[in-house]
C-alpha positions as CSV (number, residue, x, y, z in Angstrom):
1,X,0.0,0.0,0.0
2,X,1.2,3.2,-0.9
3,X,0.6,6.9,0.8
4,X,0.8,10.2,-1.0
5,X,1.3,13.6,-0.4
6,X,-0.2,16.2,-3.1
7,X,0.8,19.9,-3.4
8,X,-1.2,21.6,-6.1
9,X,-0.6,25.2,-7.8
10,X,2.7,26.2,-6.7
11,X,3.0,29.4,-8.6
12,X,5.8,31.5,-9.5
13,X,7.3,33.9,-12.4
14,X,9.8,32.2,-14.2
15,X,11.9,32.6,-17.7
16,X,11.7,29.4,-19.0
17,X,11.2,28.9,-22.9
18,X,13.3,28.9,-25.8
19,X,11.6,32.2,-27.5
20,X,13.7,35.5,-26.6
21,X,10.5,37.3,-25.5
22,X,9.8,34.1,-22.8
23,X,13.6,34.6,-21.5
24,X,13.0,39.1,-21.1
25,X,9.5,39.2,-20.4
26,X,8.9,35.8,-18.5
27,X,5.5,34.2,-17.9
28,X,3.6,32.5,-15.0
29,X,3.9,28.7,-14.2
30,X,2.3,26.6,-12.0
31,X,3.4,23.2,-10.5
32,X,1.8,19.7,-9.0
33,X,3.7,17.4,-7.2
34,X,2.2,14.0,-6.3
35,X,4.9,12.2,-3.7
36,X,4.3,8.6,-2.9
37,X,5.9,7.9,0.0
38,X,5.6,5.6,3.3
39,X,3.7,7.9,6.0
40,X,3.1,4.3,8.6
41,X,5.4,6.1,10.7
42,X,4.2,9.5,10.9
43,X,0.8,8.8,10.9
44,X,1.2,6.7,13.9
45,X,3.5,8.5,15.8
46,X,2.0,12.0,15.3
47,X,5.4,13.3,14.7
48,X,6.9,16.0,12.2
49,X,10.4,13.9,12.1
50,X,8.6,10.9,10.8
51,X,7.2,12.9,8.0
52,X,8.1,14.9,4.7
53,X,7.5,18.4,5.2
54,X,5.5,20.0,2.3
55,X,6.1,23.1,3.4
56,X,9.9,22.2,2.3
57,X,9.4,21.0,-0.5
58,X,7.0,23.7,-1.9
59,X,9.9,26.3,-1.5
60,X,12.0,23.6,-3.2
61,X,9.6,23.7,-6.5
62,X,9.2,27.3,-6.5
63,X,12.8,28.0,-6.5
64,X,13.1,26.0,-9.8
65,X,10.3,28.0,-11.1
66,X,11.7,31.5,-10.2
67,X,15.4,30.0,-10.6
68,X,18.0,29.0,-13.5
69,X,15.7,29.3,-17.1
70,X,15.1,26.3,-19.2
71,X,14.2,26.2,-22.6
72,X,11.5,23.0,-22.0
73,X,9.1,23.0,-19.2
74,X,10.0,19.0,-19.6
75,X,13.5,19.6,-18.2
76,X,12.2,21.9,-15.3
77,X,10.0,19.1,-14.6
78,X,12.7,16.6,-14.8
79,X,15.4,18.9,-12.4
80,X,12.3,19.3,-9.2
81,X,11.7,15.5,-9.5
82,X,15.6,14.4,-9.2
83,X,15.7,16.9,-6.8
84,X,12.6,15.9,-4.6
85,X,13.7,12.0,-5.4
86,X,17.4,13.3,-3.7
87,X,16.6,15.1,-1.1
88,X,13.5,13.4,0.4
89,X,12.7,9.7,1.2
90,X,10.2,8.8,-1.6
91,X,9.1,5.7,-3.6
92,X,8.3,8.3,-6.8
93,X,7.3,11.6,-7.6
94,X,5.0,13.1,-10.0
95,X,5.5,16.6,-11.5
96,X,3.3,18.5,-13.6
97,X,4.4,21.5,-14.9
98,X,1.6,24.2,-16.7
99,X,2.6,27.1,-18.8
100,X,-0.9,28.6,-19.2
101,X,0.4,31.1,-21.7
102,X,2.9,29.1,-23.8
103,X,3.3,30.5,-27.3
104,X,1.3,28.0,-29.8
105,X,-0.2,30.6,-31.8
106,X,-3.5,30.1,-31.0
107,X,-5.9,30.4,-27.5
108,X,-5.8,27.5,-25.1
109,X,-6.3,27.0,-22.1
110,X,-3.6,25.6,-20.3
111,X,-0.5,23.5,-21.7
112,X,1.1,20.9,-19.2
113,X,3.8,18.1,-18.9
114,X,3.6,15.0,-16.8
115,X,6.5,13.0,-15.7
116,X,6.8,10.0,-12.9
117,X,10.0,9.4,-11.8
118,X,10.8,6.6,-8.9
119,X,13.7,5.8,-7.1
């Protein structure tokens, strides 16, 4: 049996893209993470050391956003989830990464990569 933790919307304004006006006049992106993860421990012992603090790891995704500018929202995607997969004690991660306002040349509503990554 697995447990999950789910953090949904972390937003931030970041330069990612691979168009010049993307990298000077930047956009807003949004993030999901989905961590499955063994929470036995905590959940019995009512204890914030048994446990993955969310709080920590929704400054870790918004730093990416706001940080170092990709070209693909695929690699940003790919850095939080080898980061989250590092740093905290998980079985995989899920990161979805929306650029709302990605340049396709026509209106839509929302454009967004998917990746799982496990340990």
């Amino acid at each position: 049996m697995s447990d999950y933790i789910e953090i949904k919307g972390i937003s931030g304004f970041g330069y990612h893209g691979l168009f010049e006006h993307e990298r000077q006049n930047g956009q807003s992106f949004a993030v999901d993470v989905k961590l499955e993860l063994e929470k036995k421990k905590a959940s019995k012992s009512d204890d914030i050391n048994d446990a993955v603090d969310y709080s920590e790891v929704a400054k870790l995704v918004y730093a990416h956003i706001v940080g170092e500018p990709v070209n693909l929202i695929e690699h940003l995607a790919q850095l939080i989830a080898e980061e989250l997969l590092d740093l905290f004690p998980l079985k995989s991660v899920e990161v979805v990464v929306h650029k709302a306002n990605a340049p396709v040349g026509l209106p839509v509503g929302d454009i967004a990569v998917r990746i799982k990554r496990s340990q």
